[in-house]
C-alpha positions as CSV (number, residue, x, y, z in Angstrom):
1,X,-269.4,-62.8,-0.4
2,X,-270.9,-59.7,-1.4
3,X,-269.2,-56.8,-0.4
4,X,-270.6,-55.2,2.7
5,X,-272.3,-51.2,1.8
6,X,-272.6,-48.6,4.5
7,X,-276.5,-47.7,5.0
8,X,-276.4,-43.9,3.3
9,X,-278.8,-42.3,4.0
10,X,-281.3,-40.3,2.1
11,X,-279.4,-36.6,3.2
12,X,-275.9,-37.7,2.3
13,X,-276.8,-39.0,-0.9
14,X,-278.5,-36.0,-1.9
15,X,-275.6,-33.7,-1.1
16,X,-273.0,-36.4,-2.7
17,X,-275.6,-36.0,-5.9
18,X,-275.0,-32.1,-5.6
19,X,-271.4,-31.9,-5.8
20,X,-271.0,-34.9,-8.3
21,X,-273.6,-32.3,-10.4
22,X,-271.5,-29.0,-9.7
23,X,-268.3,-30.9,-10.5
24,X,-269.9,-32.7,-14.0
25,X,-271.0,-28.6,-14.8
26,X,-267.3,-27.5,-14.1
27,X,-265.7,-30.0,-15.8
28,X,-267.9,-29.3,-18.7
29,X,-267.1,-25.3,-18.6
30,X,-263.4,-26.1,-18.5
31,X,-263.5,-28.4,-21.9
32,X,-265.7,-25.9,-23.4
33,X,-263.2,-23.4,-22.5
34,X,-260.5,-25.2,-23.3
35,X,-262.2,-26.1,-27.0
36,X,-262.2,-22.0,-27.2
37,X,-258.5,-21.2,-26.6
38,X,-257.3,-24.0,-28.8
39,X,-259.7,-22.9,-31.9
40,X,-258.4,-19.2,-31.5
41,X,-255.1,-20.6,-31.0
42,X,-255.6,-22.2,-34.4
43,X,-256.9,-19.1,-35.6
44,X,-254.2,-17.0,-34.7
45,X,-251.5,-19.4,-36.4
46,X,-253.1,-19.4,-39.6
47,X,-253.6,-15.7,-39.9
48,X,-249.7,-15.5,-39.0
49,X,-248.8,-18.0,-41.5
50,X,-251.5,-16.0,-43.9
51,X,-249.1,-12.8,-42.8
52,X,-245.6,-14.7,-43.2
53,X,-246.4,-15.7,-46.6
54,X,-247.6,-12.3,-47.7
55,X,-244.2,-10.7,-46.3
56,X,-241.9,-13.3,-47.9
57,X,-243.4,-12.8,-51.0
58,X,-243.0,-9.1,-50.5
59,X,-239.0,-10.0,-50.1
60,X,-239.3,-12.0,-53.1
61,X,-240.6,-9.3,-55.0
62,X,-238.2,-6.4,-54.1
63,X,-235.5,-8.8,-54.1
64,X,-236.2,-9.3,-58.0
65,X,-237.0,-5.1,-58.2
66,X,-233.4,-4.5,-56.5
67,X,-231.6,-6.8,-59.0
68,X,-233.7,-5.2,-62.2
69,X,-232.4,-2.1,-61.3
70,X,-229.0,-3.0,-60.1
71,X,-228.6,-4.3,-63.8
72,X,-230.2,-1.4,-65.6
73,X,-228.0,1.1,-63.5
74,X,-224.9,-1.4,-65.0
75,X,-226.4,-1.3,-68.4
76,X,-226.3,2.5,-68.2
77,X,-223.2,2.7,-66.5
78,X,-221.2,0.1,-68.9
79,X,-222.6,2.3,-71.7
80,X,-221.0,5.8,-70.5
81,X,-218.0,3.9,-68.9
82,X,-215.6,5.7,-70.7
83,X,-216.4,8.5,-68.2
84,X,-215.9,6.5,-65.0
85,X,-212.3,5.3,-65.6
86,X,-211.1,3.8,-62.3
87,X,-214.2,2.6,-60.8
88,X,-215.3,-1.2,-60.3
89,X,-219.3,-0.6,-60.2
90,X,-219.1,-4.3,-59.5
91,X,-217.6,-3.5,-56.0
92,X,-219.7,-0.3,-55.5
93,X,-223.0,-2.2,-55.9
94,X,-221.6,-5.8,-54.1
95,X,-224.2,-6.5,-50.5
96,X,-223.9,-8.4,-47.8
97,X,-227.3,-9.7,-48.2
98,X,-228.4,-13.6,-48.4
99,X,-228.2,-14.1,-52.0
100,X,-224.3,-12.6,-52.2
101,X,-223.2,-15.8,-53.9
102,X,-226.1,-15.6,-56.4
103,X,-225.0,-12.0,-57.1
104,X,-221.6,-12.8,-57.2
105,X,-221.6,-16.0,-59.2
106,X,-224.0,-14.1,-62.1
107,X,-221.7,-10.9,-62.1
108,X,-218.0,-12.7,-61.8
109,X,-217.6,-12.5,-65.6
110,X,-218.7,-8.9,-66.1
111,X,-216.2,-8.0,-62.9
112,X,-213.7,-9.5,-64.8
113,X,-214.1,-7.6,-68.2
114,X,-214.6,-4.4,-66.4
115,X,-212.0,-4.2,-63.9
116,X,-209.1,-5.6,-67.0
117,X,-206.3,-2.8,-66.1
118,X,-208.3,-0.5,-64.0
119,X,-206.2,-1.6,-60.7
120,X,-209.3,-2.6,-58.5
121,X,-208.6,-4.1,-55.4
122,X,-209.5,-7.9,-54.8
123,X,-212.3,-8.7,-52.1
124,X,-210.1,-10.4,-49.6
125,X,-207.4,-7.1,-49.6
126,X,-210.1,-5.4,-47.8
């Protein structure tokens, strides 16, 4: 057996018509809208990925300017040594940064040579 309808008439189905149109149109603004805020949410992350990248290679670069200088002040300094008798440049120019071990591990043997009899204090005296 058929399900049994309600008679509707002609005024009720014209307003029922109305909101189901006002609802489709809203519904339709809010995915549009939606649509918007995730494309400039895109946006937005790949200009700060774009500005990440551009700063870490910034690091990158000064990192590799601080160590070019580091060794040319330890060139110049190992060639007038004989007028800084007591002092371990090793320990004077030793950071705290990120890449300590790096620094340490490519310098260990020069420290060695250069602080032979000078009476420099070990790291872990400190």
């Amino acid at each position: 057996m058929p399900p049994k309808r309600k008679s509707v008439t002609d005024e009720e189905d014209d307003e029922y018509r109305r909101k189901r149109d006002r609802n489709n149109q809203a519904v339709k603004r809010s995915r549009v809208k939606s649509k918007m805020k995730t494309e400039e949410t895109q946006q937005r992350v790949n200009d700060l990925k774009l500005k990440n990248q551009l700063l870490e290679d910034k690091i990158d670069n000064q990192k590799k300017e601080l160590k070019f200088l580091k060794d040319l002040f330890l060139t110049q300094a190992q060639a007038k040594s004989d007028k800084l008798v007591g002092v371990n440049l090793q320990e004077l120019l030793q950071d705290d940064g990120d890449d300590e071990d790096e620094e340490e591990s490519n310098t260990k043997g020069r420290t060695k040579e250069s602080s032979k009899g000078e009476g420099s204090k070990s790291r872990s005296r400190r």
